[in-house]
C-alpha positions as CSV (number, residue, x, y, z in Angstrom):
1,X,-180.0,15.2,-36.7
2,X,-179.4,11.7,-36.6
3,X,-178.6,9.6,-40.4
4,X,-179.5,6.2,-39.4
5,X,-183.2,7.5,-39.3
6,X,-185.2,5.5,-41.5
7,X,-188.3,7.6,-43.9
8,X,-191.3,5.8,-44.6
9,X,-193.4,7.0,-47.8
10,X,-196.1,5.1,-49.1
11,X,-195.6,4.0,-52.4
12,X,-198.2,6.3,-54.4
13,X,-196.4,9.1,-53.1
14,X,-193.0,8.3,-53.8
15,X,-194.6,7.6,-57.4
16,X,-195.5,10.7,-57.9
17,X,-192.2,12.1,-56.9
18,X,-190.6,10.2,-59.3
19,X,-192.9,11.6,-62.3
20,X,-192.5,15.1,-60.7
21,X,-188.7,14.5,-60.7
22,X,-188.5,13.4,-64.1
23,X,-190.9,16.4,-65.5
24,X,-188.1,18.6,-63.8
25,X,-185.4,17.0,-65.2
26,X,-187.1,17.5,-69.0
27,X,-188.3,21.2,-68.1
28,X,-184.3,21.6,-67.4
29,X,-183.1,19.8,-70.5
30,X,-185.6,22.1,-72.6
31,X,-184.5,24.8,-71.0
32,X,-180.7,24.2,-72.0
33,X,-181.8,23.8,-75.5
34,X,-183.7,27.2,-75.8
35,X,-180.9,28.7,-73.7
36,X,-178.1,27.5,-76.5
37,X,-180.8,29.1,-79.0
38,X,-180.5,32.0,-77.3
39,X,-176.7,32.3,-77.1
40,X,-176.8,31.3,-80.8
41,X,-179.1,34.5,-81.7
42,X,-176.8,36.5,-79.7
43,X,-174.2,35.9,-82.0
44,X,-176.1,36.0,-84.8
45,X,-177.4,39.3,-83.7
46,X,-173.9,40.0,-82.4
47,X,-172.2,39.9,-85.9
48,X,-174.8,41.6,-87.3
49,X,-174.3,44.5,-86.0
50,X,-170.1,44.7,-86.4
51,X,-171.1,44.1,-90.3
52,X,-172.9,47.3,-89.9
53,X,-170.7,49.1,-88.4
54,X,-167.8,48.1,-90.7
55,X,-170.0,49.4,-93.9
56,X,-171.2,52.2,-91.9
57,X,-167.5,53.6,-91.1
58,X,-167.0,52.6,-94.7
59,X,-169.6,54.7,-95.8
60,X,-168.1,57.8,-93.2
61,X,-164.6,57.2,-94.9
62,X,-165.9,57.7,-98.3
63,X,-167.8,60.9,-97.3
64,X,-164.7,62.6,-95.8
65,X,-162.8,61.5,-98.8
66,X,-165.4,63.3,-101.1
67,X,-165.7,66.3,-98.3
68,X,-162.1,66.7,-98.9
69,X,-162.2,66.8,-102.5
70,X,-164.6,69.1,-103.3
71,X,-164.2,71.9,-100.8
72,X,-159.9,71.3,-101.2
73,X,-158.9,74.7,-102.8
74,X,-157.2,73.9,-106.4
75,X,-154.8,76.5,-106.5
């Protein structure tokens, strides 16, 4: 195809393809932000759940420790 072809629009159209541009160009901008919310919530979510599993191997610890204790024979 040949590059020195010149494209004639009329004017009300290329309008509108300007607004239509620029509606894309916010629709990607808010999707970024709700994108880094996301990623944020991950995190969030993300360190959540290693604080439970820290208390809840805590929690195992302490039950083997009394396990051990009261069944250990004395004698």
């Amino acid at each position: 195809m040949r590059k020195d072809l010149n494209v004639f629009v009329k004017m009300e159209e290329y309008n509108d393809l300007l607004d239509i541009i620029a509606l894309i160009n916010e629709k990607i901008q808010e999707a970024r932000i709700i994108l880094g919310k996301i990623y944020d919530l991950k995190n969030q979510e993300d360190s959540e759940l290693d604080a439970w599993k820290n208390s809840l191997s805590g929690v195992e610890r302490k039950l083997k420790y009394v396990d051990q204790v009261l069944f250990e024979p004395k004698y």
